[in-house]
C-alpha positions as CSV (number, residue, x, y, z in Angstrom):
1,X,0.0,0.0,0.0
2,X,1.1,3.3,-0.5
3,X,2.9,6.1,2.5
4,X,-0.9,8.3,2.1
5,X,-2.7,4.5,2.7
6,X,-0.6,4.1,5.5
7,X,-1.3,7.5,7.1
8,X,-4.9,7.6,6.7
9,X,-5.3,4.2,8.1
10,X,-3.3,5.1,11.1
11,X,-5.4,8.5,11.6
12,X,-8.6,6.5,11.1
13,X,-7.4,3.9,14.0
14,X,-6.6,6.7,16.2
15,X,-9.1,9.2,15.7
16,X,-12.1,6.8,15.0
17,X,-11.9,3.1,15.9
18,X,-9.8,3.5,18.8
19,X,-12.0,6.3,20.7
20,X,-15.1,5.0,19.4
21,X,-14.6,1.6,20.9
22,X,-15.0,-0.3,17.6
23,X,-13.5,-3.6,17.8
24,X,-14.8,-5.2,14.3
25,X,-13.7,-2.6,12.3
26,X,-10.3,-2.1,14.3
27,X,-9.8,-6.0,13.9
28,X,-9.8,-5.9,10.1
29,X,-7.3,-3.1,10.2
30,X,-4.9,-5.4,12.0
31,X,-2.6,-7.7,10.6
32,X,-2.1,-12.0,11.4
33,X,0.5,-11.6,13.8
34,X,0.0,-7.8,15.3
35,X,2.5,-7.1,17.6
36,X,1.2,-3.9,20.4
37,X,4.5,-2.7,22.1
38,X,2.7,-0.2,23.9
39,X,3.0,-1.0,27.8
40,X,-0.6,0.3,28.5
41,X,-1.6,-2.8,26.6
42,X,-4.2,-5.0,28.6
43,X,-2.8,-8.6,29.1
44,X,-1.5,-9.8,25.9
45,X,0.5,-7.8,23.6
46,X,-1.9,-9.2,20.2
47,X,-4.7,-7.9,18.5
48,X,-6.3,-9.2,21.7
49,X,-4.5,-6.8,23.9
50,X,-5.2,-4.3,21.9
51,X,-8.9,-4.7,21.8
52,X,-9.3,-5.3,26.0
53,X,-7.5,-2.2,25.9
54,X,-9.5,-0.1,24.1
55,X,-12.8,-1.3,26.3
56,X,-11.0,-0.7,29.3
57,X,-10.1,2.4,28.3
58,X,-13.9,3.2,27.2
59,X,-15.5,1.8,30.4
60,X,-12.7,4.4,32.1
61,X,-13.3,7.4,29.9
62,X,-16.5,9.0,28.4
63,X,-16.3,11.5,25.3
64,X,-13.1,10.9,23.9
65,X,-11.8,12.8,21.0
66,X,-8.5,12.1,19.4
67,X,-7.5,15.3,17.7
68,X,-4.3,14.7,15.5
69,X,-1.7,17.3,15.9
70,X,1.5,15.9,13.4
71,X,1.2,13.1,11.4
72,X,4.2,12.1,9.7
73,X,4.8,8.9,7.1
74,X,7.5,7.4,5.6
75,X,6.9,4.0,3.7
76,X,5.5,1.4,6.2
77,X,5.8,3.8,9.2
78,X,3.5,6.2,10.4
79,X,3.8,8.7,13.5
80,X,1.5,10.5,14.8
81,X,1.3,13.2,17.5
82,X,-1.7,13.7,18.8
83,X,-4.3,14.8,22.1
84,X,-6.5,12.6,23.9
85,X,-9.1,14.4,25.4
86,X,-11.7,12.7,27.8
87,X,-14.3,12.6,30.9
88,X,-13.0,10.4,33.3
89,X,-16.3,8.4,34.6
90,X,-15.3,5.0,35.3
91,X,-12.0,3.3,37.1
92,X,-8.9,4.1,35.9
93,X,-6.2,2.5,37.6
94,X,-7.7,2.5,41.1
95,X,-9.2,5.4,40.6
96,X,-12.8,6.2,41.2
97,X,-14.3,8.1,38.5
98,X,-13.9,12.0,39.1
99,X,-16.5,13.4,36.0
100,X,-13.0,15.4,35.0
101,X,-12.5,16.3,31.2
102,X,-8.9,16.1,30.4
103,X,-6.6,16.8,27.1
104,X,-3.6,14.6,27.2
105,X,-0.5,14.5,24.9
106,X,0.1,11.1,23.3
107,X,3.1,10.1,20.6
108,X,2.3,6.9,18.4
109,X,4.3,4.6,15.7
110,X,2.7,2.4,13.4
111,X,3.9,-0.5,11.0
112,X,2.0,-1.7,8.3
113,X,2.2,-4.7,5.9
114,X,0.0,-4.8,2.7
115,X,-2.2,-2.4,4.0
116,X,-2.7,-3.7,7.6
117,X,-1.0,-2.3,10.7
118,X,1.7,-4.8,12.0
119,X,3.0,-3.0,15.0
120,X,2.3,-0.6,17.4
121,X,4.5,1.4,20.1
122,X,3.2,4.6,22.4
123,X,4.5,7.3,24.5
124,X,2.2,8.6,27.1
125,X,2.7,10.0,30.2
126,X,0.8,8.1,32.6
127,X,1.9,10.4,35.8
128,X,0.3,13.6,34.8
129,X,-2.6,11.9,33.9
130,X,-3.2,10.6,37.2
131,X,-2.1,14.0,38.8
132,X,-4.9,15.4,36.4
133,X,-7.4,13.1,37.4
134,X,-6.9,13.7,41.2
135,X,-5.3,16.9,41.6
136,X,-6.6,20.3,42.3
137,X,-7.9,23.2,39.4
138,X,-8.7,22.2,35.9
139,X,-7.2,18.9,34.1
140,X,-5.4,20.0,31.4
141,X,-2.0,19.6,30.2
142,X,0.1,22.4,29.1
């Protein structure tokens, strides 16, 4: 497939399957043999992973938006830059849901194969989002 394939695939993952919590349609996008190297990644790091990942993450957080920021492609690979930007109303690693809307930061890598993501690696910063979730004044990131 070709780099702009690649890119809009990755955007459509991130900024539509992912937040909308829509497992069919994110499990054709995935390639036999995904590999998730994103440490966030419930359980296994498959396709399965992936998938209890993106529930847990929508039983944790209502009204997500995924607005992309840079996306950058270069043959197979495809980076993207973008902000996360939720209402915490369910758990979220031990912690009870505060009704907080929050706009997080998040760096992610793609690999595809023959049109179908391959691998997946993510940078987020894990600590401020807890201190947003349970610190004082608005949760935002700066």
């Amino acid at each position: 497939m070709s780099t702009s394939t690649n890119k809009a695939a990755a955007i459509e993952v991130h900024t539509r399957l992912l937040p909308g919590n829509l497992e069919a349609p994110l499990a054709s996008v995935l390639a036999p043999g995904f590999h998730d190297h994103d440490p966030l990644t419930r359980g296994t790091d498959d396709a399965v992973g992936l998938v209890a990942t993106m529930h847990w993450l929508s039983n944790a957080f209502s009204d997500q938006r995924v607005e992309v920021l840079h996306a950058v492609a270069e043959g197979e690979l495809v980076a993207l830059h973008v902000a996360f930007t939720a209402r915490h109303t369910g758990y979220f690693r031990g912690i009870a849901p505060t009704g907080r809307t929050f706009t997080i930061h998040e760096m992610h890598m793609l690999r595809f194969a023959q049109g179908r993501e391959v691998e997946h690696w993510a940078v987020r910063d894990d600590a401020t989002l807890v201190a947003l979730l349970t610190g004082p004044g608005p949760a935002r990131q700066g």
